[in-house]
C-alpha positions, 0 to 999 in steps of 0.5 A, spaced: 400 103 858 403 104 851 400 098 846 406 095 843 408 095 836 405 089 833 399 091 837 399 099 833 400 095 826 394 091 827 389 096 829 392 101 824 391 095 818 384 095 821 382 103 821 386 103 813 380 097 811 375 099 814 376 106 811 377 103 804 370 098 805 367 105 808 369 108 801 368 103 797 360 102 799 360 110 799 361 109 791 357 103 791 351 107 793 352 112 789 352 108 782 346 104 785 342 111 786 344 114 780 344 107 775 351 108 773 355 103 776 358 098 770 358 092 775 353 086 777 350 087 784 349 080 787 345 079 794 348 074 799 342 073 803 337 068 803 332 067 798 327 069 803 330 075 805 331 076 797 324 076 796 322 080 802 326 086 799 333 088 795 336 093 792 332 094 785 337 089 780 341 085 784 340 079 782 340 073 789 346 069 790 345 066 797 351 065 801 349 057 801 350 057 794 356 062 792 360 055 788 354 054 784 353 061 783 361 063 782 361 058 776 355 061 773 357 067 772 361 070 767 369 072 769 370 078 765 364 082 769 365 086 775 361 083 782 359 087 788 356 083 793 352 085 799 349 082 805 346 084 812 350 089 816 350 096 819 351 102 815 
């Protein structure tokens, strides 16, 4: 059966974003490594999961406190938020 067309467009806009968060995490990882990354590095896990083990410099933003933490934090500086996941 040949998938419909709306069906084709939603699964290429899927692959496209995938392969762009690929890419970007790809850099991000490389910037944390090598300490060139000009961006501030927010953990979105718990505390205790923070606490447990982070990447050395995030700074812990729990998902349950991203509205306090968003107006804390400066607008003119670049964020990257990371959490639990598969790499």
């Amino acid at each position: 059966m040949k998938p419909l067309p709306e069906q084709l467009a939603r699964l290429k806009a899927y692959y496209e974003a995938k392969l762009f968060g690929q890419a970007e995490l790809h850099a991000v990882r490389e910037k944390v490594q090598t300490g060139r990354g000009e961006f501030v590095l927010l953990d979105a896990r718990s505390r205790d999961a923070f606490l447990a083990g982070h990447i050395p410099g995030a700074l812990s933003a729990p998902l349950d406190r991203a509205a306090l933490v968003a107006r804390l934090l400066p607008a003119d500086r670049e964020y990257v938020t990371y959490s639990w996941g598969h790499a």
